[in-house]
N, C-alpha and C positions, 0 to 999 in steps of 0.2 A: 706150735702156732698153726702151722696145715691144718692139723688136725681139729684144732678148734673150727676153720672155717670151712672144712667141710662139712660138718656137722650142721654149722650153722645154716648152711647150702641144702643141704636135706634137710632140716626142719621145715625151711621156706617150702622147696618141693612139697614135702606131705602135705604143709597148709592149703599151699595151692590145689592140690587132688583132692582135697577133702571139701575148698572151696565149690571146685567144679565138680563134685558128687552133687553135694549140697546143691547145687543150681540144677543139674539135671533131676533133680528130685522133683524141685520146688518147680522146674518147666511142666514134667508131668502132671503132681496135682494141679496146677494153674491150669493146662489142658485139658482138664478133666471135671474141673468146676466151672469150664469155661468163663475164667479172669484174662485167659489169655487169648485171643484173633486170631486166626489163622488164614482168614477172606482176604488181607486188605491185600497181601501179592499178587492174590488173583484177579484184582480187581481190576489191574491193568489187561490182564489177557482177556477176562472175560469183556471187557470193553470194546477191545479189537474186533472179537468174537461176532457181539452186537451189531456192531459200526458196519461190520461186510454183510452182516444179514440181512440189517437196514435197506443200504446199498443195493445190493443183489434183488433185493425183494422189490426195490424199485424201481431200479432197472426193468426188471420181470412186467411191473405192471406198466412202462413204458412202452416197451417194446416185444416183449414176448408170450403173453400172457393170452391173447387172441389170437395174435396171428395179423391182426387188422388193423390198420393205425387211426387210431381213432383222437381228434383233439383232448379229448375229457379222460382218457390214459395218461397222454404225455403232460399233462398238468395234473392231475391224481401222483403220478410218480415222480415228479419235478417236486411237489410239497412234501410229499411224502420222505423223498429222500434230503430235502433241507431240514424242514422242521423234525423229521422222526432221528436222524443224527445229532441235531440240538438237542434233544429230549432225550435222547438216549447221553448224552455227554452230561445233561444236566444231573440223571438220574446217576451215574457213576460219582460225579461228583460230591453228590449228598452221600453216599455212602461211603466215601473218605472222609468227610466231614464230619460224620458220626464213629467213625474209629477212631480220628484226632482227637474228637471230645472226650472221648474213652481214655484214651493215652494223657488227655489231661488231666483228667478227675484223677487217677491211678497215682499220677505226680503229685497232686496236688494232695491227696490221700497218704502217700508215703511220707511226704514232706510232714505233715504234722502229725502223723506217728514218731517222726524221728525226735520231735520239740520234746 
């Protein structure tokens, strides 16, 4: 009887290895037909990225950018650093939003190949 359920223990192993060949297979061509994203982890860094450039760049035309403090700076870089970090968060957003859509269709795709 051991010996049956070893056996039966290594079948399941090789299944398994054979599964996860098959998957790293099937990741590549996906990779390489680009079915697969590889942006949206980035999405988050490059947004940080953005948000400090934004920031910095506004900062810059507040306060350092002349040398000379000028009213029509400090509200150039006041708006600039509100609304260009809205805009830059809105703009991140949408492009999560079109990778969700992606991940839907794909779902919704499998699903009724499966029927």
């Amino acid at each position: 009887m051991p010996d049956e359920e070893k056996s039966g223990g290594e079948e399941k192993s090789e299944a398994k290895m054979e599964a996860q060949a098959e998957a790293a297979e099937n990741w590549l061509a996906d990779f390489f037909m680009f079915k697969m994203f590889i942006t949206r982890p980035f999405i988050k860094i490059i947004y940080v990225l953005g948000a400090l450039a934004i920031t910095l760049m506004a900062l810059a035309t507040m306060f350092g950018i002349t040398g000379v403090f000028s009213t029509y700076a400090l509200i150039t870089g006041i708006v600039t650093l509100i609304l260009g970090n809205i805009g830059w968060r809105i703009t991140c957003e949408i492009w999560i939003i079109f990778f969700r859509l992606h991940d839907i269709a794909k779902s919704i795709d499998k699903s009724l190949k499966d029927e």
